[in-house]
N, C-alpha and C positions, 0 to 999 in steps of 0.2 A: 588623265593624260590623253591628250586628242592623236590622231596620226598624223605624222612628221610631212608638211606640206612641203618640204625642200625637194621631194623625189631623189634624194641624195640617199646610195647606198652603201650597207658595208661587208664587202667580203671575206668570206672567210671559208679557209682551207682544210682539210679533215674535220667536213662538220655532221656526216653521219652518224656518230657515235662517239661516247664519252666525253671528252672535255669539249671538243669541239661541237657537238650539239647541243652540248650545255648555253656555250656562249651563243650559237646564234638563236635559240631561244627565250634564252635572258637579254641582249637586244630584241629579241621582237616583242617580250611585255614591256619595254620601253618604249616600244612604239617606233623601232629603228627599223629600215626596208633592209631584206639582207639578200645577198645570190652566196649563194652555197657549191662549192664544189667536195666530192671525195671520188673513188675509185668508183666502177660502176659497178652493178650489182648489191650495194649496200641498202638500200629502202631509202634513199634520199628525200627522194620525190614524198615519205612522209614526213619527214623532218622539215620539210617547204610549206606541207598542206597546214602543220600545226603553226609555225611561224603567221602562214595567213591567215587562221583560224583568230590571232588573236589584232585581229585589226591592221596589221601591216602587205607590205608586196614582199615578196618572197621568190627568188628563179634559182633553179637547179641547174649546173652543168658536170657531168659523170666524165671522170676522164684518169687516164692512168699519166700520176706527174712524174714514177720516174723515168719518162720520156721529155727532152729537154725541146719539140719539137710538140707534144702535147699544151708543157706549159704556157709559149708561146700562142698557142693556139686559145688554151683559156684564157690567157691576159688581153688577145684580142678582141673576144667575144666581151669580154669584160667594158674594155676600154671605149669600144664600139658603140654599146650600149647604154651604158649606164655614169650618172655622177657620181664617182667612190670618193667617201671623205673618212673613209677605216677601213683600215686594212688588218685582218688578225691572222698571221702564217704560222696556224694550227700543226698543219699537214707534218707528221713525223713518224717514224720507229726507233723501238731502244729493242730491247729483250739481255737476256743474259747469257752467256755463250765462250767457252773455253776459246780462246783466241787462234791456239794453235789447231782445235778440231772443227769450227765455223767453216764455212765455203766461203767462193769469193762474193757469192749473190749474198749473202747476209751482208758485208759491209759494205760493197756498194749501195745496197738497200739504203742503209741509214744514211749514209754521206749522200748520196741523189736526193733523198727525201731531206735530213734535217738539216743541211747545209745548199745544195746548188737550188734544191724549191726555194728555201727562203730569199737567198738573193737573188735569184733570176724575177721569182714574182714580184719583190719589193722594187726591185728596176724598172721594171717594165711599166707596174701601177702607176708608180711616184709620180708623173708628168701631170695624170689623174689628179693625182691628189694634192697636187700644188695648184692646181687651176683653180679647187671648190673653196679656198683663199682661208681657212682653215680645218685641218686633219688632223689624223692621228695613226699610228702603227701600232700594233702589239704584234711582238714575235715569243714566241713561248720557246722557252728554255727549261731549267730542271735545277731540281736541288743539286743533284747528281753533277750538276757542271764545276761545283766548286770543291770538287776533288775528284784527283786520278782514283782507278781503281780495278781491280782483277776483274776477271769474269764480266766484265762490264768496260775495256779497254775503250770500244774506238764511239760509245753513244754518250758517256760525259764530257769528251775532246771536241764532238760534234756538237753539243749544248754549248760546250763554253766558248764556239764558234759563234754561236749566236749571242752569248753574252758581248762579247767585246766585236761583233758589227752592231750591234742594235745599238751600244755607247757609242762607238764613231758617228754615228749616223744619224745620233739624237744630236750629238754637237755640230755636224755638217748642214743640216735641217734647221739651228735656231731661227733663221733670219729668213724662212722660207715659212711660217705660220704651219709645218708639220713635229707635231710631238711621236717619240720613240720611246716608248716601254717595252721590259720585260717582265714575264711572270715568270716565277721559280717556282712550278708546283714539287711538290714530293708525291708520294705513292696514291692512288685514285682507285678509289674502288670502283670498276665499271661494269666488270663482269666478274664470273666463277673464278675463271683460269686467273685473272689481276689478284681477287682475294684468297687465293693462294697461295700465289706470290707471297702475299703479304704476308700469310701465316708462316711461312720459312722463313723468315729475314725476321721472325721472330717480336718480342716486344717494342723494340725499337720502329719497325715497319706499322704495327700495329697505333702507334703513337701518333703518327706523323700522317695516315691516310686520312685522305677527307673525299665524302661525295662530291662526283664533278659537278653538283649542282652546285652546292656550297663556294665551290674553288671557282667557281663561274659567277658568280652573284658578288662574289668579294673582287674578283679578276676587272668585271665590267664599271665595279665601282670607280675603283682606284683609277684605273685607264679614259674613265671619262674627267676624272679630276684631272689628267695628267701628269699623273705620277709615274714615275720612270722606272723604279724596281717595284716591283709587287710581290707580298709574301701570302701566300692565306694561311693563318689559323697562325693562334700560338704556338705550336708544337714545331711547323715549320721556321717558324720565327729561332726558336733553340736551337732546331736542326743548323740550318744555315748559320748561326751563332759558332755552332761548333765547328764546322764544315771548315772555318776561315779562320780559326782561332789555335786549333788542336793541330800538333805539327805531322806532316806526311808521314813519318817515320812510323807515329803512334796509328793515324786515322786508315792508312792504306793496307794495312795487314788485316783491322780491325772489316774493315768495308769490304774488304776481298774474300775475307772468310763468310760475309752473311750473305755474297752474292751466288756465291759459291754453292750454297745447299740449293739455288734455283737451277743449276746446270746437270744433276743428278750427274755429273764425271767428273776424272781425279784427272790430277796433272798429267800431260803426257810430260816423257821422261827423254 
């Protein structure tokens, strides 16, 4: 595979680590140019060098997006720049957290991050990416979006925020040569503290983790075919099976209790 003479590139959000450095390194053995953003201080700038270590251009820009005056700022330097014909809005937080003992920075957190980053950047790109006369988006969502649940209240509400804009918006886009996918990962081994997690949430958590390399490799597959949901791995494929099948009544006591041992506290009263 030669490098990609279009100089067309594709950006992508929280790509410092884990899922999101997966994928912009699985683009770059494809030979795809990528600009990278995460928070600063994360070792970006090597997550670039290896991208171009393998035959492609690669640019870093370090920024804190939950500032809505930063985003803008990186969508500029983006747009200003470069040909984006893919866009991947990585950039997110979950964690697990008694609702009624969280602060207000933890939910702001996740809602700045995995709901107003997603739609502010996908706005702002889009004019981008209707010009390069074929694109594509991937917004990453979650198993977790296809049921409510304890201890995990306001980051499956914010997933499944992105489940249903990324449908609208693959339907608003047909006649615009931009395709809209979502990946529904489940649990990601990336670090200690994640396969922890995983250890608490017990057999079922243990079933469904896959390396973000893997969930990255299947993710870039599907998404260049154009495929619109993306599942990796059998195991999520069951998960999600059940997620949509199995009534609230049964699934959300069940789901509440395994997120539950991740919060090491009891109900307040």
């Amino acid at each position: 595979m030669v490098k990609d003479p279009s100089g067309k590139f594709a950006l992508i959000t929280g790509a410092s680590k884990g899922l999101g450095r997966s994928l912009a390194l699985e683009l770059a053995r494809r030979k795809i140019n990528t600009l990278l953003s995460s928070f600063p201080g994360e070792n970006l700038n090597q997550v670039c060098e290896e991208a171009r270590s393998m035959g492609t251009e690669s640019y870093y820009y370090e920024t804190d997006l939950l500032d809505k005056k930063n985003i803008l700022a990186l969508t500029d330097w983006a747009n200003s720049n470069f040909s984006i014909n893919l866009l991947i809005n990585n950039v997110g937080c979950g964690g697990s957290e008694s609702f009624t003992r969280c602060d207000a920075d933890y939910i702001d957190r996740i809602i700045q991050l995995n709901i107003t980053a997603t739609s502010l950047i996908t706005h702002q790109i889009l004019p981008n990416l209707i010009m390069q006369g074929k694109s594509r988006i991937l917004n990453v969502s979650s198993v977790a979006s296809f049921s409510p649940m304890g201890y995990k209240t306001v980051y499956p509400a914010s997933k499944r925020f992105v489940q249903h804009f990324s449908k609208g918006l693959r339907q608003e886009l047909k006649t615009r040569n931009v395709t809209v996918s979502v990946v529904y990962p489940g649990p990601i081994i990336t670090n200690e503290e994640v396969s922890k997690r995983i250890e608490h949430q017990g057999a079922i958590g243990k079933m469904v983790s896959l390396s973000p390399e893997r969930v990255a490799e299947i993710t870039v597959s599907k998404l260049l075919r154009g495929k619109s949901f993306i599942l990796a791995g059998w195991a999520n494929k069951l998960m999600w099976l059940l997620m949509v099948t199995v009534p609230d009544f049964i699934k959300v006591p069940i789901l509440t209790s395994i997120y539950r041992k991740d919060t090491n506290c009891k109900t307040s009263q």
